[in-house]
C-alpha positions in Angstrom: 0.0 0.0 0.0 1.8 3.4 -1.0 2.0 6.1 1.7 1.0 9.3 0.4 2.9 12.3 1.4 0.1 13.6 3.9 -0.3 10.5 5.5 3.6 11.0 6.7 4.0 12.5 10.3 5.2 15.6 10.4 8.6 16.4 12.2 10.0 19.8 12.7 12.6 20.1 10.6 15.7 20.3 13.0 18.5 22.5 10.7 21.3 24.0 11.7 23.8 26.3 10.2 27.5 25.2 10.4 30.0 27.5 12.8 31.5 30.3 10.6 34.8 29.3 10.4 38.0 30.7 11.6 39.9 31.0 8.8 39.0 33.8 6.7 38.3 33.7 3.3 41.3 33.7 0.2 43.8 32.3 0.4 45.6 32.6 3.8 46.1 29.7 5.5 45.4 28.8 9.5 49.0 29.8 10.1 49.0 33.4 8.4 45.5 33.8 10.2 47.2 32.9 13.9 50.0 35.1 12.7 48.3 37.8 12.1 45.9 37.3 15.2 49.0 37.0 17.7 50.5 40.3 15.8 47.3 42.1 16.7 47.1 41.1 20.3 50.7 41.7 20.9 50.4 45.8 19.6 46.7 45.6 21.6 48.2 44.7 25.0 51.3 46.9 24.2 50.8 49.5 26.4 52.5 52.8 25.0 55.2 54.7 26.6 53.5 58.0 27.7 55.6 61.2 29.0 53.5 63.0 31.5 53.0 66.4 30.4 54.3 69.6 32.5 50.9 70.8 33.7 50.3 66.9 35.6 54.4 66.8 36.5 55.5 69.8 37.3 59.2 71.3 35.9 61.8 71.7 38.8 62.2 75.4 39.2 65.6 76.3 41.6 65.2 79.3 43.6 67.3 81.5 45.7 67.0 81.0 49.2 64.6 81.4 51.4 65.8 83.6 54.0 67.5 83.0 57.1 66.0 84.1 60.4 67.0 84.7 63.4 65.4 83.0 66.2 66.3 85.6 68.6 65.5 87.9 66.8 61.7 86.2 66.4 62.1 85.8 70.2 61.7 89.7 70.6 59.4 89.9 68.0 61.2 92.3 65.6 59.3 93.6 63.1 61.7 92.6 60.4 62.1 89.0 61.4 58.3 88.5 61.7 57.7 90.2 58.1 60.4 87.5 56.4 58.7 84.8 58.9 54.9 85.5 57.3 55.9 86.9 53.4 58.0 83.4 53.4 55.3 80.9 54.2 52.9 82.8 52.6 55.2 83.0 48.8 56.8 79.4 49.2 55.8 77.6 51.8 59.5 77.5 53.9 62.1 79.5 55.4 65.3 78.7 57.5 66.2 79.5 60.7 69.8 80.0 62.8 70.7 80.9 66.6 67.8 78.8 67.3 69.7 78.0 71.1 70.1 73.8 70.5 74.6 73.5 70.2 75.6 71.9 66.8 77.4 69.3 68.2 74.9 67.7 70.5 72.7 67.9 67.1 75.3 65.8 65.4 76.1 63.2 68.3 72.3 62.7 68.1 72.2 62.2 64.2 75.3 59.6 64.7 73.6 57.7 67.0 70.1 57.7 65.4 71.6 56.6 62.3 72.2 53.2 64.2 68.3 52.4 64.5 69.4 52.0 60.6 71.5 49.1 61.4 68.6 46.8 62.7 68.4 43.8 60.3 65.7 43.2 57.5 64.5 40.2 59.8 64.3 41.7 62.7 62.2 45.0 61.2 59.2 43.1 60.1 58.4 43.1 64.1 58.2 47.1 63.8 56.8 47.8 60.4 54.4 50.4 59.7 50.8 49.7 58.9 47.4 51.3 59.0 47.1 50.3 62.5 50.4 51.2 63.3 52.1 54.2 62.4 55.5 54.4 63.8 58.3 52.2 62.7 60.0 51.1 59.6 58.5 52.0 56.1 58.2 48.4 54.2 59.4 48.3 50.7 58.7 45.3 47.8 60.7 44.4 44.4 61.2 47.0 42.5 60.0 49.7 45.1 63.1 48.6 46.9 65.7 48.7 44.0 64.6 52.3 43.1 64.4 53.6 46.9 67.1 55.9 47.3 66.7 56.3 51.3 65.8 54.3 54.5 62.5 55.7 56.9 61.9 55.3 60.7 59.4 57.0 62.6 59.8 57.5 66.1 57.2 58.5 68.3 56.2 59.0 72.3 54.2 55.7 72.0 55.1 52.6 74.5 54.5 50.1 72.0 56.7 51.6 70.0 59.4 51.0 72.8 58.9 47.6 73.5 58.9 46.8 70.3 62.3 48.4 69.3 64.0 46.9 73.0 63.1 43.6 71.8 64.8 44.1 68.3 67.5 46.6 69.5 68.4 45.7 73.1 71.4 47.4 73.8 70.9 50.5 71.8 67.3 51.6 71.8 67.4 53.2 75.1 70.5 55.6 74.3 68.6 56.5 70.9 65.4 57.1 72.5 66.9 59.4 74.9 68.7 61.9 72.8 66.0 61.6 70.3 63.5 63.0 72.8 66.3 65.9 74.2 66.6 66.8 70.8 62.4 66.9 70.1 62.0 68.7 73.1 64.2 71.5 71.8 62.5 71.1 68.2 59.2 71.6 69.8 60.4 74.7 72.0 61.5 76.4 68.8 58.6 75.3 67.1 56.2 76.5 70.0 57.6 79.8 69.3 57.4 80.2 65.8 53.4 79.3 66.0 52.7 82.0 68.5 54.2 84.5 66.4 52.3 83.6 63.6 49.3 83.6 65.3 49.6 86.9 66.9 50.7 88.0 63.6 48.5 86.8 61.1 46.1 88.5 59.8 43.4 86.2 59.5 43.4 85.2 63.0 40.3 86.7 64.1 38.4 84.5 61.7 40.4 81.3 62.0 41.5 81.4 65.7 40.3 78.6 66.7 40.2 76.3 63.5 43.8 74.7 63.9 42.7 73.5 67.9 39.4 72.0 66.0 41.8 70.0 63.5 44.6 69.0 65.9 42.6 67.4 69.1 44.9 64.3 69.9 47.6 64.6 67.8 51.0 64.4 69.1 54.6 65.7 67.7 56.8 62.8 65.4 60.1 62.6 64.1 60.8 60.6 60.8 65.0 59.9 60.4 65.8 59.0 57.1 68.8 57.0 55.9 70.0 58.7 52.4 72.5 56.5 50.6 75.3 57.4 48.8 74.9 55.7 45.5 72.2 57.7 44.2 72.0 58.5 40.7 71.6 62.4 40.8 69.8 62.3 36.7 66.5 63.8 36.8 64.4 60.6 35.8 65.6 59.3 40.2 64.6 63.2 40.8 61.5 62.6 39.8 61.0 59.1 41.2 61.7 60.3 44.2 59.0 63.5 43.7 56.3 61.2 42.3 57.1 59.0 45.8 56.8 61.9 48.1 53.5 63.4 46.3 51.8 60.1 46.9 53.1 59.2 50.3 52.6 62.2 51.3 52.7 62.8 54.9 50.5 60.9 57.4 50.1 62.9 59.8 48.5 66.1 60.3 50.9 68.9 62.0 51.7 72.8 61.8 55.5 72.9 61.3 58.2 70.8 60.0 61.5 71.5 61.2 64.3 69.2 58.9 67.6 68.8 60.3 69.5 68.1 57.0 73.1 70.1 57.9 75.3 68.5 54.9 72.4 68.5 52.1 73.2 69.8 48.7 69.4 70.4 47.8 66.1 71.1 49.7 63.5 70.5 47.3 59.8 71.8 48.5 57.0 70.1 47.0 53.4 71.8 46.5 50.2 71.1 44.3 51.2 74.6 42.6 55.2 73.7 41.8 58.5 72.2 42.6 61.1 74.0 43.7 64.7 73.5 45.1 67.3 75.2 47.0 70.6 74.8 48.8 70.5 74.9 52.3 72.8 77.6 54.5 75.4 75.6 56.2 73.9 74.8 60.7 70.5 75.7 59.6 67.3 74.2 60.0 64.7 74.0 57.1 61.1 74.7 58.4 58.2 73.9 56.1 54.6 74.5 56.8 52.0 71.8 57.3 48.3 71.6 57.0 47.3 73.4 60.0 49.4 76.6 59.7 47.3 76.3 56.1 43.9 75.8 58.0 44.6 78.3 60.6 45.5 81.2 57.9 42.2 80.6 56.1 44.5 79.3 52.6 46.4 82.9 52.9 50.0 80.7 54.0 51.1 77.9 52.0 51.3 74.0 53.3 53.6 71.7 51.2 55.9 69.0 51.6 59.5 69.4 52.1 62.9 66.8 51.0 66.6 67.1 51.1 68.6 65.6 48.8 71.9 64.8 49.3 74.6 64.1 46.1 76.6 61.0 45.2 80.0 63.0 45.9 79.2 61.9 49.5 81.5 59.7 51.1 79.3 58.0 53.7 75.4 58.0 53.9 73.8 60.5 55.9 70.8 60.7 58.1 68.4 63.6 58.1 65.5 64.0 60.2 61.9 65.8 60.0 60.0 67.0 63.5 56.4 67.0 62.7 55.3 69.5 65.2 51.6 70.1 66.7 51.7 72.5 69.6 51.5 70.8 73.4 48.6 72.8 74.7 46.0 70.5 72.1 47.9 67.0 72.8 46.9 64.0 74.3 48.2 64.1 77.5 48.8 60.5 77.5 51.8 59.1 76.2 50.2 57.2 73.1 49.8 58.8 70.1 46.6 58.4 68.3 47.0 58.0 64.0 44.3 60.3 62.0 44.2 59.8 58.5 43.3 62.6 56.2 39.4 63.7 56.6 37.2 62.6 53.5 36.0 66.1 53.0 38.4 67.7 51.0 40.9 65.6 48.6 44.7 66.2 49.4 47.4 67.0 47.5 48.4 63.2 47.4 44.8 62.0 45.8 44.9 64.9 43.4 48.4 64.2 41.9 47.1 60.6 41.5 43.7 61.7 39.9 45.5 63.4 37.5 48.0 60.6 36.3 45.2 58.0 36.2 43.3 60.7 33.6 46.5 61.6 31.8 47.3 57.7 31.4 43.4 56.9 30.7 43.1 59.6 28.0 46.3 58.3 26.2 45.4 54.8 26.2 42.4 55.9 25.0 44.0 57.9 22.2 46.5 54.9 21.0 43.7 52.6 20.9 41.3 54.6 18.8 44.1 55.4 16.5 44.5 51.4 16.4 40.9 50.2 15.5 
């Protein structure tokens, strides 16, 4: 019996196109094709060498000196002395000071001996790194951080952890250190003490700021950071500006009003702001004071804040130690011995997060140009 066609079940038909396939059409073969593929991905994932432009990375400009004041002078509140003081942290953000009262020589017996916190092994540091939760001790550096770090960073601080921590790593020469270390801040602090109440009874935006720097500083002690520079570093400007791109995004961790840098011996101060970078060379026994955050705060934006570095040259026969006293005035301290760590407040953006805005959009905006002019 013969099955007609409509007597059949119907099936969907079940048809399926064949995968295009990877080998294009001519005559190129599968190797040309993975040739040409690898080719592409290798100039795709190729990211260009980009040069920072000078508005994102700012030209080292070298300045005369800032001028040199006399601390007695200051003292008696000459009218001179107190103009250079305020026209100096207002224009650049630094000035240096001399017959500050503290002898040379006991300020180099205390360098000598600081330098030996230097000579604590790599093994034994880990015990008194920094971290978020702990803000005194030895700055940790990785790979190729470390080849390119051209200096060594301990903080000290009037915290009793910090002590036990550094007698059961450095036993037999913590104690000695600690003591001249806190002589030698005590003196800073003196000097420093002074120099704030002349700018406060000086400035003239003290009426409506008088009280903002006691608002900002509540807690926060005085810190000294001793720095190891060695003597092989390369003095070409690409480790200059290494060393400024380092600084900018470290920053400084701690909020304070002065900065007094102990740096007798340095061929170069360079001062660091979100408006420049500039550079110097130091007088010969004098102490480089820059301004911090709440000498900004307290002059309603009227006196400059920046960060500031010596640099010390090659032609140096031994490395040298330098160190930064991070002053806040005593009256607005913890009156315990502990120091309490306060990051940066979230409502305005530092100089640190702006430098690293900008070279995420510089970078971003070139990559996006290379790979537009690539499609």
């Amino acid at each position: 019996m013969a099955v007609s066609p409509e007597s059949l079940p119907e099936k969907p038909l079940d048809f399926r196109a064949p995968p295009p396939s990877p080998i294009a059409s001519g005559r190129r073969s599968c190797v040309t094709n993975d040739d040409v593929l690898t080719e592409f991905l290798e100039h795709s994932l190729r990211v260009p060498d980009l040069i920072l432009p000078d508005k994102v990375f700012p030209r080292q400009k070298f300045i005369e000196n800032p001028p040199s004041i006399d601390f007695q002078s200051l003292r008696s509140m000459q009218s001179d002395a107190v103009s250079k003081l305020l026209d100096s942290i207002a224009t650049i953000g630094c000035f240096q000071l001399v017959n500050y009262g503290v002898p040379i020589e006991f300020i180099n017996s205390t360098m000598a001996t600081a330098g030996g916190v230097f000579g604590v092994s790599s093994e034994k540091r880990a015990a008194v790194t920094r971290s978020p939760e702990k803000p005194y001790g030895f700055e940790e550096v990785h790979g190729e951080e470390e080849e390119n770090e051209f200096s060594e960073e301990f903080v000290w601080c009037r915290d009793e952890s910090l002590k036990q921590e550094m007698e059961g790593v450095w036993p037999l020469g913590y104690s000695k250190f600690s003591e001249k270390i806190e002589t030698l801040m005590l003196d800073m602090e003196k000097v420093a003490e002074k120099i704030l109440q002349v700018v406060r009874e000086n400035s003239e935006r003290k009426s409506m700021n008088g009280n903002c720097m006691e608002q900002e500083q509540e807690n926060v002690g005085s810190v000294c950071y001793l720095y190891r520079h060695c003597r092989d570093v390369p003095a070409d400007s690409s480790s200059l500006r290494y060393d400024v791109i380092r600084m900018l995004i470290r920053g400084v961790d701690f909020s304070h009003a002065l900065c007094l840098h102990i740096c007798d011996g340095a061929s170069e101060f360079h001062v660091y702001s979100k408006k420049g970078w500039v550079s110097f060379t130091p007088d010969k026994d004098a102490i480089v004071i820059t301004a911090g955050d709440q000498i900004q705060a307290f002059g309603g934006g009227q006196l400059k804040h920046v960060i500031g570095r010596p640099i010390f040259k090659t032609d140096q026969k031994e490395d040298c130690i330098s160190m930064a006293v991070l002053y806040s005035p005593p009256s607005i301290t913890s009156s315990s011995s502990s120091i309490t760590y306060i990051p940066e407040k979230g409502k305005t953006i530092s100089l640190r997060q702006q430098f690293m805005i900008a070279i995420f959009l510089t970078l971003l905006y070139h990559f996006l140009v290379y790979v537009y002019k690539k499609i």
